[in-house]
N, C-alpha and C positions, 0 to 999 in steps of 0.2 A: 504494500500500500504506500511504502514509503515512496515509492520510487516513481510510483500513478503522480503524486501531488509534486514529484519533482521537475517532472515531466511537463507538467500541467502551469506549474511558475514559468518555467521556462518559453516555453508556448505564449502564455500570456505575455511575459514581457516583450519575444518577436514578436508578434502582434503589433502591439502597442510602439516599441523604438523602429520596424520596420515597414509597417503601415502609416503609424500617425505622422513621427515626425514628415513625412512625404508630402503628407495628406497638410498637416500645419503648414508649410511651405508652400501650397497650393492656395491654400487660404489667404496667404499671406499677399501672394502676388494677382488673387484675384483683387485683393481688397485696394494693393496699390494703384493696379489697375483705373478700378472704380475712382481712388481720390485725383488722378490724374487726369478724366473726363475718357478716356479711349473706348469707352465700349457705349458711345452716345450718351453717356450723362453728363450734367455738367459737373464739372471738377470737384473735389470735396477737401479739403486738404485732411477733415479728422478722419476719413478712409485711408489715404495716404502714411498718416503718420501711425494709426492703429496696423496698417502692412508693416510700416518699419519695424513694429514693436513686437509685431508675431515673427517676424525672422531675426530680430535679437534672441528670442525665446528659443527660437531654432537654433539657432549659434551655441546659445545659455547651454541648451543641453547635448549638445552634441560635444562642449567642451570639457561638461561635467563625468561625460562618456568615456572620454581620453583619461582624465585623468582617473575617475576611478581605476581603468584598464592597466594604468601605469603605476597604480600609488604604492605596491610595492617596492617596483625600484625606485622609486625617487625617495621614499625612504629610507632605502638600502644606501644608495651614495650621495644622497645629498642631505641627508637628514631631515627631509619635508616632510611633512605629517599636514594634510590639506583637512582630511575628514578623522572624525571622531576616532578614539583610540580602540571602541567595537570592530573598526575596519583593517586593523589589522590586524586577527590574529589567525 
């Protein structure tokens, strides 16, 4: 059973990091879209700047991604500790 629910996190979070973030990025550049006027509206700039703010969000997490991925060695040789000390053990 362990291994059903392991299985099943895993799943879930591709899911979610290899769908969403995508799918967020789509959003984002529809919405820039929209504040720029390109798809027959006229221009909006809080559409525009709510796009910039969803592909920070993209950035946000796709960096938070690296570095969890790397936080062991950067602890190892550089003595960085980024995230709580639950994360490395």
């Amino acid at each position: 059973m362990d291994i059903a629910a392991s299985i099943t996190k895993v799943l879930a979070v591709g899911l979610i990091l290899g769908a969403g973030l995508p799918a967020l990025f789509a959003i984002g550049m529809r919405l820039e879209a929209i504040g720029h006027g390109d798809l027959g509206r006229p221009a909006n700039p809080v559409y525009r700047v709510l796009g910039y703010a969803i592909f920070g969000l993209t950035l946000l997490v796709i960096l938070v991604g690296i570095l969890w991925v790397t936080r062991q060695t950067l602890s190892y040789y550089f003595d960085l500790r980024i995230f709580p000390d639950f994360a490395y053990k």
